[in-house]
C-alpha positions, 0 to 999 in steps of 0.5 A: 508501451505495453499497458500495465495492469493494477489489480485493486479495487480501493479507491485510494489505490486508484488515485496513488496509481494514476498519479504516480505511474501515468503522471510521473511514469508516463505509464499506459496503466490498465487499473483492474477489478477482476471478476474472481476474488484475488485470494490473500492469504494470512501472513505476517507481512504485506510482502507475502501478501501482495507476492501471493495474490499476484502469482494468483492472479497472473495465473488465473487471468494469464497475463502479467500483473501489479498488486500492492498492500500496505499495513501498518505495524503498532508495536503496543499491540505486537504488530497489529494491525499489520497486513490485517489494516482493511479488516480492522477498518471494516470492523471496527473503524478509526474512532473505535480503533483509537478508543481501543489504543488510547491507554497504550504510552508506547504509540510507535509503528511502522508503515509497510508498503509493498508492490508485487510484480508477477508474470504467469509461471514465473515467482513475483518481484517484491518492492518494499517501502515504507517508514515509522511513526507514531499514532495519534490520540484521534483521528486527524484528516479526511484523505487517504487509507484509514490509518492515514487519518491517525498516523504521523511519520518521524519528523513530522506533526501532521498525520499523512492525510493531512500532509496528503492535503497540503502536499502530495508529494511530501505525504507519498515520500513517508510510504518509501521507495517501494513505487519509484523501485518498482517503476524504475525496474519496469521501465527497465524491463520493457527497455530490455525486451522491446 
């Protein structure tokens, strides 16, 4: 099976990646930190970012590639952090993010989760997922992205990275299909061309 290449430099991306696509998949995964910085633009959704730093970097390495992004959309703060979830984290944190949040009445949000797919000379493939949720009032877990330790799923009473702690599979459902599409599309693919 032809090896799959995962641009990403995020720890916790690494462990999703090996979970997922080589413990459920079987995938032969190739996880790359490229020597060049994948350039992401400012957009207002994480599908247009994943889509436009995998058509870079297919471009730039010549072979085909598999980038992700996820963000988190508050509404009291009219979508932020939104795609801007890494930058909110190395600036200001959980603790001080959720000082800044703790007089809003509105805690709703919503979780995107984006995979790009993207060969050389060809447009990407987006898949999306994600969910909604409420955020807490401080910070809950020691797993996952930072938004993991302060986000609850609907339905749910526990933040994802306590659920990530109890029960991986549970915690994983609240990102959405965007994986399990992605995967099962890329099997096809390679099905379809061997």
């Amino acid at each position: 099976m032809k090896k799959l290449i995962y641009l990403t430099t995020n720890p916790h991306k690494v462990d999703e990646a090996n979970k997922f696509f080589k413990e459920k998949y079987g995938f032969d995964l190739e996880i790359v930190n490229p020597d060049f910085e994948i350039l992401e633009i400012q957009a207002k959704t994480c599908a247009e970012v994943a889509a436009f730093s995998a058509k870079y970097a297919a471009e730039k390495l010549g072979y085909a590639v598999l980038k992700s992004d996820s963000g988190l959309y508050i509404d009291a703060l009219g979508g932020l952090p939104g795609p801007y979830n890494a930058y909110f984290d190395k600036q200001i944190g959980v603790e001080k993010f959720l000082e800044m949040f703790k007089g809003a009445t509105n805690r709703k949000a919503r979780l995107e989760h984006c995979f790009a797919y993207c060969e050389p000379g060809q447009e990407p493939v987006v898949f999306s997922g994600g969910s909604t949720g409420t955020i807490t009032y401080e910070s809950r877990g020691t797993l996952g992205r930072w938004h993991s330790k302060f986000y609850i799923p609907d339905g749910e009473t526990k933040t994802l990275s306590e659920l990530q702690a109890e029960d991986y599979e549970k915690e994983a459902h609240y990102w959405g299909t965007a994986l399990d599409d992605f995967a099962k599309w890329y099997k096809e693919k390679l099905t379809k061309n061997s």
